[in-house]
Backbone bond lengths (Angstrom), bond angles and torsions (degrees), N, CA, C in turn:
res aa  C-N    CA-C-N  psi(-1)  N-CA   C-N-CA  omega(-1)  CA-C   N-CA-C  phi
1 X - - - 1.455 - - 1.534 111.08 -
2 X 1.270 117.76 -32.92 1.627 119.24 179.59 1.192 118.51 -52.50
3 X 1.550 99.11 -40.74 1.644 107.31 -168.58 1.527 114.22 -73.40
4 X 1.146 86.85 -38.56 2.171 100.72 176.92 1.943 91.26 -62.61
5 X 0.950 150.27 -56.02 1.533 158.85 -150.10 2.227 84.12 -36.56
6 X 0.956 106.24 -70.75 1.138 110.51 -161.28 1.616 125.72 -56.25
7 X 1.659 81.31 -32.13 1.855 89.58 166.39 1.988 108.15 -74.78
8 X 1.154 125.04 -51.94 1.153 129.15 165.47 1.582 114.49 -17.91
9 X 1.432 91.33 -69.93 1.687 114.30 -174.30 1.738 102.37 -50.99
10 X 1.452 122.19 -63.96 1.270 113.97 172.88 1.751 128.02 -55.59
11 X 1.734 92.46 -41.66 2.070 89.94 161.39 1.445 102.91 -29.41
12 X 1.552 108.94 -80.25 1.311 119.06 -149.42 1.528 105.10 -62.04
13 X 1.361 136.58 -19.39 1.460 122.00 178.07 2.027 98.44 -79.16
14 X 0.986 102.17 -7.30 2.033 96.96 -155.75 1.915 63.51 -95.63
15 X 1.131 145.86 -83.83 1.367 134.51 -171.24 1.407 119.62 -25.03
16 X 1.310 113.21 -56.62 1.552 115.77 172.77 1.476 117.56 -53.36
17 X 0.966 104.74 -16.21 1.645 96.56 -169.22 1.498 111.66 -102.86
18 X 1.837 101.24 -36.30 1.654 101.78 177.12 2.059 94.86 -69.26
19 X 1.330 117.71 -41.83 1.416 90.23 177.71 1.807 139.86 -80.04
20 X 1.472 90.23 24.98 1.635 115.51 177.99 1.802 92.68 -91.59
21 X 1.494 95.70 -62.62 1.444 110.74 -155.80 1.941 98.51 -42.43
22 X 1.493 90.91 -57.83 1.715 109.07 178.92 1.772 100.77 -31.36
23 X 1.269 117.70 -78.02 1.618 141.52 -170.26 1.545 82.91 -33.59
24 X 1.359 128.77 -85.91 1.457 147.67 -155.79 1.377 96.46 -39.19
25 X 1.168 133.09 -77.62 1.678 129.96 155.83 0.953 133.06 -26.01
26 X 1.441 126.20 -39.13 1.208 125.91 -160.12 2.153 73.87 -82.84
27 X 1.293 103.24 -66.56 1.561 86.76 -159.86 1.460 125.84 -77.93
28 X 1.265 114.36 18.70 1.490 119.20 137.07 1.042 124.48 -73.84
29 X 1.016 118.93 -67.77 1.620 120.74 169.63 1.872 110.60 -20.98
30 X 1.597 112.99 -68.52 1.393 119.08 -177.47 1.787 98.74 -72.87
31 X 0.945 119.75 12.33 1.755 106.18 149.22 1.017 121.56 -108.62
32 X 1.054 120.23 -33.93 1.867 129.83 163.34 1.594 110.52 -53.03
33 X 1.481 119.56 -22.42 1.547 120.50 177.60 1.255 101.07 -89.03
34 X 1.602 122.69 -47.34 1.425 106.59 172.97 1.507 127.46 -73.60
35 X 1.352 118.32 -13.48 1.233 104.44 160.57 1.779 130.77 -76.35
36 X 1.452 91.91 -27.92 1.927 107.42 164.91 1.561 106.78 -50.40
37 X 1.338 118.66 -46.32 1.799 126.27 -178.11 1.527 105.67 -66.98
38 X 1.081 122.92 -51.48 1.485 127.06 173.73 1.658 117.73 -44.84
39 X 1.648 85.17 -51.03 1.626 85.56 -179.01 1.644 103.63 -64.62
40 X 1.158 101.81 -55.65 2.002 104.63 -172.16 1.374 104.05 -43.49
41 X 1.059 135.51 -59.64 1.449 146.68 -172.97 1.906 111.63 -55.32
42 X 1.113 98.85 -41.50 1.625 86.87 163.08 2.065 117.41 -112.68
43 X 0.891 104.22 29.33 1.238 137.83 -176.47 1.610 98.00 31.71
44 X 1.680 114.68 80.98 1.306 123.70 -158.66 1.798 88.85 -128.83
45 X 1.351 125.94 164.13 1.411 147.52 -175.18 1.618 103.99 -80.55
46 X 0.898 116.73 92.95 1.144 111.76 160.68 1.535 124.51 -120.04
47 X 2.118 116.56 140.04 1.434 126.42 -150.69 1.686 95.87 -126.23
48 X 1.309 128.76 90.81 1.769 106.76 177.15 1.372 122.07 -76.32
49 X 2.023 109.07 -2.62 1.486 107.64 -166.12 1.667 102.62 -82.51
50 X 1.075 123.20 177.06 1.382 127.65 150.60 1.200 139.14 -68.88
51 X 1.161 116.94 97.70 1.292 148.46 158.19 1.899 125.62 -43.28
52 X 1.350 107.04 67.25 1.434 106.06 165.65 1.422 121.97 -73.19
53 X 2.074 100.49 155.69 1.721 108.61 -172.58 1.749 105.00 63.49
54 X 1.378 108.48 8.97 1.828 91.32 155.76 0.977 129.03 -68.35
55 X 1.724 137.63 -7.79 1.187 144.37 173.62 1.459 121.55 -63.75
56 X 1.733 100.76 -25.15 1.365 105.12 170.96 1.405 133.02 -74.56
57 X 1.944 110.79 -19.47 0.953 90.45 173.34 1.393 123.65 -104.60
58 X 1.332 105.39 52.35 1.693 118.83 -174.14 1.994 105.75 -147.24
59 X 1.030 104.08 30.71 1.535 119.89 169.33 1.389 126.12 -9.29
60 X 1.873 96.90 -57.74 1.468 92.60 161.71 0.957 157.91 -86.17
61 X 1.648 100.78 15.32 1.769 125.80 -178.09 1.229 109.39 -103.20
62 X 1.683 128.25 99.10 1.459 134.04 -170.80 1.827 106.81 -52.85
63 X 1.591 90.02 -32.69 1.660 101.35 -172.46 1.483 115.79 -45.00
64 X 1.420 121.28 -21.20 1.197 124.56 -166.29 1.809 110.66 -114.15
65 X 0.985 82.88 19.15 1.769 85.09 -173.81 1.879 96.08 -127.52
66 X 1.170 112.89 29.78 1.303 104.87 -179.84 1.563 112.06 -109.43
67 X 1.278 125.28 122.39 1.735 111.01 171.53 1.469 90.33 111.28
68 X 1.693 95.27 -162.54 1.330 106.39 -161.01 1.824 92.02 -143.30
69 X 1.272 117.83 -168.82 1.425 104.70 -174.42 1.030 118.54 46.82
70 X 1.186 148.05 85.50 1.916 130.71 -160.69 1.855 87.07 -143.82
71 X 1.189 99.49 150.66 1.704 113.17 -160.53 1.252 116.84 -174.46
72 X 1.275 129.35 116.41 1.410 124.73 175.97 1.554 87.22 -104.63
73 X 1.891 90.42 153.70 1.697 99.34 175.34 1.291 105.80 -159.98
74 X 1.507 140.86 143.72 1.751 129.18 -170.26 1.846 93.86 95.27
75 X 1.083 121.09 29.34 1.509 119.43 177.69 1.489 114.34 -62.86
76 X 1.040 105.14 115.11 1.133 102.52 159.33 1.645 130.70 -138.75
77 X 1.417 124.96 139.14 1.319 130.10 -146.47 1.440 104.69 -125.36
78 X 1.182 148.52 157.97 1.401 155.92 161.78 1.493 116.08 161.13
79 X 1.395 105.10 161.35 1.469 121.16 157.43 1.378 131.18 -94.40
80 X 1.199 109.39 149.29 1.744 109.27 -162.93 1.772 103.15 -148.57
81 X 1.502 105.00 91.01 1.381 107.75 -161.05 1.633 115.26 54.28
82 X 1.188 100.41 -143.27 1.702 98.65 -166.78 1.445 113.15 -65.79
83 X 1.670 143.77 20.06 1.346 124.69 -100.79 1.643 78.72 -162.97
84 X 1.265 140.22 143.88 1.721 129.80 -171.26 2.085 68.90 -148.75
85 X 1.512 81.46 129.02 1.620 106.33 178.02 1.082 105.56 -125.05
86 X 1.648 122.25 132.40 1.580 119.79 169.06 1.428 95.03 -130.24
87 X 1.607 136.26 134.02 1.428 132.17 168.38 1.564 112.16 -131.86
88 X 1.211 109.92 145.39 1.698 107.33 -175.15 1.116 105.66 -155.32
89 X 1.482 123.02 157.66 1.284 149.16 -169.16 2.171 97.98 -80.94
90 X 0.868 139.31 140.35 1.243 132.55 170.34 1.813 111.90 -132.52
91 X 1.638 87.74 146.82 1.564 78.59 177.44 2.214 89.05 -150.08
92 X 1.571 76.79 160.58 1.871 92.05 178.49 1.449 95.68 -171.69
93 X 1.548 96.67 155.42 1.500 107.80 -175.05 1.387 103.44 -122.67
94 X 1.403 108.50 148.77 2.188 120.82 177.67 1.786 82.50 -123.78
95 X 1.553 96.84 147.55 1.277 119.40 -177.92 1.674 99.35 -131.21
96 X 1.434 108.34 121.57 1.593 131.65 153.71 1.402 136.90 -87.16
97 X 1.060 119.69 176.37 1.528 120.39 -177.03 1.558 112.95 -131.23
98 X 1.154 121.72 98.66 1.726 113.87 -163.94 1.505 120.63 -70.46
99 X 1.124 138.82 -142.84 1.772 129.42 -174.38 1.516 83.85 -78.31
100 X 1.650 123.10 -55.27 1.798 120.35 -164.08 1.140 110.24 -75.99
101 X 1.110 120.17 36.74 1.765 121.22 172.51 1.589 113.27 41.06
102 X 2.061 111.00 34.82 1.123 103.21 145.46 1.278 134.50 -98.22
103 X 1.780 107.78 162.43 1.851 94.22 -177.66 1.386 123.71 -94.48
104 X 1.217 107.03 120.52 2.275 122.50 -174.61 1.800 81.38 -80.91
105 X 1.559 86.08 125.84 1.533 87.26 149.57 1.710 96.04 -115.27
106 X 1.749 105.81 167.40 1.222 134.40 -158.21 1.630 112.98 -122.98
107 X 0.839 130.07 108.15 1.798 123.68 -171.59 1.170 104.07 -91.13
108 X 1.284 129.04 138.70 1.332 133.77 159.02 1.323 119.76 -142.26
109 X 2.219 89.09 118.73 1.602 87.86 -177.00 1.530 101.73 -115.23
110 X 1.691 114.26 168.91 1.101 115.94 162.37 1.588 114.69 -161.37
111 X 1.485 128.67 162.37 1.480 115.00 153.63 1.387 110.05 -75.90
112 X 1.674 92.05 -178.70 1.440 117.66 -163.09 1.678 89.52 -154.09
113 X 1.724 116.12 152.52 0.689 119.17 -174.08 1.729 102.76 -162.45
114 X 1.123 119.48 112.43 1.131 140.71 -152.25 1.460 121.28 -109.05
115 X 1.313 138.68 97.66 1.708 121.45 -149.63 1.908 83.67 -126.56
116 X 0.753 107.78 146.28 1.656 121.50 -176.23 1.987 105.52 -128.47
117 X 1.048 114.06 83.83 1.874 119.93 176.52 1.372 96.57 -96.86
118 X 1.728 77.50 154.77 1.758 98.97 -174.99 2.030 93.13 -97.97
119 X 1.457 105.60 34.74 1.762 99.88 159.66 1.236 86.71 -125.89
120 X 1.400 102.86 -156.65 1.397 149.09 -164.63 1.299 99.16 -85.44
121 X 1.467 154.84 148.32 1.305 143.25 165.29 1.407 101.61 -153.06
122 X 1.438 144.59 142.98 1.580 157.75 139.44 0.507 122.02 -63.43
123 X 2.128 120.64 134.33 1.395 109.40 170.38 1.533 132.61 -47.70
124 X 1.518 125.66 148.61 1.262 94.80 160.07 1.611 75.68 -167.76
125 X 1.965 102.91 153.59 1.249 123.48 179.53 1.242 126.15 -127.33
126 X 1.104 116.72 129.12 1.802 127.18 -169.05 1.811 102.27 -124.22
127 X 1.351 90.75 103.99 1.979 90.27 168.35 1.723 88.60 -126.35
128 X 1.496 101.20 -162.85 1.347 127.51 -147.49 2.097 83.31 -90.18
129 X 1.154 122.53 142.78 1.381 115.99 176.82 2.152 106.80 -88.14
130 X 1.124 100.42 153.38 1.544 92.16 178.02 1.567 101.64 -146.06
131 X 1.425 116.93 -168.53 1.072 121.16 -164.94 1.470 120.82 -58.73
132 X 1.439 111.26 -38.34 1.474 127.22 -164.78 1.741 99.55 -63.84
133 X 1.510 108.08 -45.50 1.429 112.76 177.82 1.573 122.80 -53.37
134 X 1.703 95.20 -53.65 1.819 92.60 167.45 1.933 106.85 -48.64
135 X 0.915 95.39 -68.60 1.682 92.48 -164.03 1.141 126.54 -33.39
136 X 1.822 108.52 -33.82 1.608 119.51 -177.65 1.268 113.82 -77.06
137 X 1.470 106.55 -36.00 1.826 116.83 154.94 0.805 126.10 -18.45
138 X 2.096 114.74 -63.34 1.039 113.42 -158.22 2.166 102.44 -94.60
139 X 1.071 109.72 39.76 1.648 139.09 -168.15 1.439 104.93 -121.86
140 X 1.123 113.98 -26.05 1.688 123.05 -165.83 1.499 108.20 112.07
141 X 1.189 123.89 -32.60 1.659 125.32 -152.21 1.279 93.58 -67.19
142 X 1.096 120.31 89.69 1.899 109.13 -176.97 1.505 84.05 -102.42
143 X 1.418 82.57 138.64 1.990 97.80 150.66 1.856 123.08 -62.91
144 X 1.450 111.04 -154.17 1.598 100.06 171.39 1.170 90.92 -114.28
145 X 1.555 109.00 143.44 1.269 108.06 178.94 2.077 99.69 -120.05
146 X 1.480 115.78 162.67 1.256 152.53 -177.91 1.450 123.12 -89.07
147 X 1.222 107.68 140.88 1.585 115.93 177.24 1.709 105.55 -50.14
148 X 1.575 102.31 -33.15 1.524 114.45 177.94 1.273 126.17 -67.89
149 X 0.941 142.40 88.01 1.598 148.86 -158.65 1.694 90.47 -68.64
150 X 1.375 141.41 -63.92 0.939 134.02 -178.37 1.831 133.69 -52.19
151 X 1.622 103.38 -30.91 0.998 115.51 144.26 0.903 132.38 -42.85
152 X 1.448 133.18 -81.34 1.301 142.08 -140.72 2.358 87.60 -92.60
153 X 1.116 114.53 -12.68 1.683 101.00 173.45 1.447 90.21 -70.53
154 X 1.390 124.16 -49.48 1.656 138.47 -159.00 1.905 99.93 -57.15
155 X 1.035 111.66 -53.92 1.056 124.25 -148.10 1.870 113.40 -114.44
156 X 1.497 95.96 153.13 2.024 93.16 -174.98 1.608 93.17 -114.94
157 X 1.032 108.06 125.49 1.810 111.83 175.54 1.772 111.22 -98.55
158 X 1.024 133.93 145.62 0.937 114.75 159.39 1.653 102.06 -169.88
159 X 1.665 109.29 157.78 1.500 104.80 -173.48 1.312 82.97 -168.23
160 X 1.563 125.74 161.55 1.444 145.16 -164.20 1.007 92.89 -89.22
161 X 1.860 140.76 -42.43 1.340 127.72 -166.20 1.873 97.29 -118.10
162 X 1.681 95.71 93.54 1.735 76.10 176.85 1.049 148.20 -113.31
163 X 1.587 106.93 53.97 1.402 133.33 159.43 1.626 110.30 -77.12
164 X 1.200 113.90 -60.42 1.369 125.01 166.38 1.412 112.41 -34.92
């Protein structure tokens, strides 16, 4: 029985993972349907395939010109009062070289969220805050922070003019 222990042990990790993989699908899939309903319901454009050269039509966002493989997918397009919204799922890959001079590639996904006003508007960027941000914090590099204390731990603010 000892000797079998180890095959067991690996079954059960090759199980764990196909029933991760399953979960991960299953609830993409049921977000890709609720975003299909969203779109139908305000009778807005919506694309779930992949979308190559979308980086181009957003020029002034460096964020999207990084990597290789680059693809928007989860498109979705509409107007909302005076207000032209486009938001998408994004993905691009960075490739490394480990100690054995093999190459790691690196995935990086994220949304995007795109608001188009008939004023004047400033850049400004809000992602998820992470470690690198605390640390630079405690450097001076503070982000902008909010009346919301929970916010602004949650979240990285930042904009070139930040009074605005």
């Amino acid at each position: 029985m000892e000797i079998l222990f180890p095959f067991f042990l690996f079954g059960g990790f090759v199980v764990l993972v196909v029933v991760l993989a399953v979960f991960s699908h299953r609830a993409e899939k049921e977000r890709r349907e609720k975003l299909r309903q969203f779109a139908a319901a305000r009778q807005w454009y919506f694309e779930p395939e992949e979308v190559r050269g979308f980086d181009a039509k957003y020029l002034q966002f460096d964020f999207l010109d990084r990597g290789s493989n680059r693809y928007a997918h989860n498109i979705l397009a509409g107007r909302l009062d005076e207000f032209e919204i486009e938001a998408f799922d994004y993905h691009y890959e960075t490739h490394s070289r480990d100690s054995d001079g093999k190459r790691k590639t690196q995935h990086h996904r994220f949304s995007v969220a795109v608001l188009t006003a008939p004023f004047p508007l400033k850049e400004l960027c809000i992602r998820p805050e992470g470690i690198l941000d605390k640390l630079s914090a405690a450097f001076g590099w503070d982000d902008i922070d909010f009346e919301s204390a929970e916010f602004s731990r949650e979240f990285h603010v930042n904009a070139p003019d930040r009074r605005w």
